[in-house]
VOGU-3710 file (C-alpha; in Angstrom, 3 decimals, decimal comma):
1> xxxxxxxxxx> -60,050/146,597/216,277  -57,999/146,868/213,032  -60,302/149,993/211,802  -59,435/151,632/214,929  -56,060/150,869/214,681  -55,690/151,667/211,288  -57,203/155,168/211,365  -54,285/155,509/214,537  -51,828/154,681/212,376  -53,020/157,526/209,468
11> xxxxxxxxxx> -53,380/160,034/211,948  -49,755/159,426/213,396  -48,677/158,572/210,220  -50,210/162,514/208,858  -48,590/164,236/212,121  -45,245/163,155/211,150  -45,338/163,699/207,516  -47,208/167,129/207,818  -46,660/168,580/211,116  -43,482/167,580/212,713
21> xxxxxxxxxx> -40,726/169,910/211,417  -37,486/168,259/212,922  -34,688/166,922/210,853  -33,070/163,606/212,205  -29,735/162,516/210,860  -30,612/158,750/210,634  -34,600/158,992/209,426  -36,546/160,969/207,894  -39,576/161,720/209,784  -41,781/162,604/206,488
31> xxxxxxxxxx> -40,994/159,104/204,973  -41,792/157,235/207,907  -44,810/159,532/208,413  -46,034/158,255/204,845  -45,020/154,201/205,460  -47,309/154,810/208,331  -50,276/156,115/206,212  -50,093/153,846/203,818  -49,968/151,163/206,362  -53,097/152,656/208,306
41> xxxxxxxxxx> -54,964/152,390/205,093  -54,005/149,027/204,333  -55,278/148,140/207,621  -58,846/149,637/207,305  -59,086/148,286/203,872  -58,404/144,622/205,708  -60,222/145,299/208,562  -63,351/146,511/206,199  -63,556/142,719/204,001  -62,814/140,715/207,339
51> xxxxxxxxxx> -66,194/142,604/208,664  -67,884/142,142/205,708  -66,508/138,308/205,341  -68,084/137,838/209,147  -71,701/138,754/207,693  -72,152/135,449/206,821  -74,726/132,539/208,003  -74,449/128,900/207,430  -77,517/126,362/207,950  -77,539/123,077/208,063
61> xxxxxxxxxx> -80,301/120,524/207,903  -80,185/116,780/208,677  -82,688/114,038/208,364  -81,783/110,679/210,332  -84,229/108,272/210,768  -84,170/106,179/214,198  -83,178/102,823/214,213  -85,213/101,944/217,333  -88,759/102,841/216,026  -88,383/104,150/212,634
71> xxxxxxxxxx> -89,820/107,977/212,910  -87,996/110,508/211,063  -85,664/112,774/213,295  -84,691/116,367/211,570  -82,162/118,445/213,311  -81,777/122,292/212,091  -78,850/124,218/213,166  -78,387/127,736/212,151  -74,943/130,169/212,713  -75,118/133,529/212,098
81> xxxxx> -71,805/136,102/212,790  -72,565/139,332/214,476  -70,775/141,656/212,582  -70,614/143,970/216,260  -69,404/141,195/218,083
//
């Protein structure tokens, strides 16, 4: 979602600074065009390391042994993030 939305953000971003050719009294199109870019970019850049932070997998293994008639009891549990998800 924030890739998507950051490559929105360059593209409106590179319209305004590039292509749009009206002067406004109170902003400047080309400056806000830029903020925008840079903003997009930010946001892929983010969006990139939280995808690649999501690639991980934990595991955990526990060993009890029952009280009642003493066999050993392990218990695996395994989490792994989908990085499509």
């Amino acid at each position: 979602m924030s890739i998507g939305f950051g490559i929105f953000l360059v593209a409106v971003g590179a319209i305004l600074a590039f292509a749009v050719q009206v002067s406004v009294e109170w902003i400047a199109l080309t400056t806000v065009g830029y903020i925008l870019m840079v903003a997009g970019v930010v946001m892929v850049v983010i969006g990139g390391v939280l995808m690649a932070r999501k690639r991980s997998s934990v595991t955990t293994q526990r060993t009890q042994v029952d009280p009642n008639n003493g066999e050993q009891v392990t218990r695996r549990e395994s989490i792994a993030s989908d990085p499509v998800e």
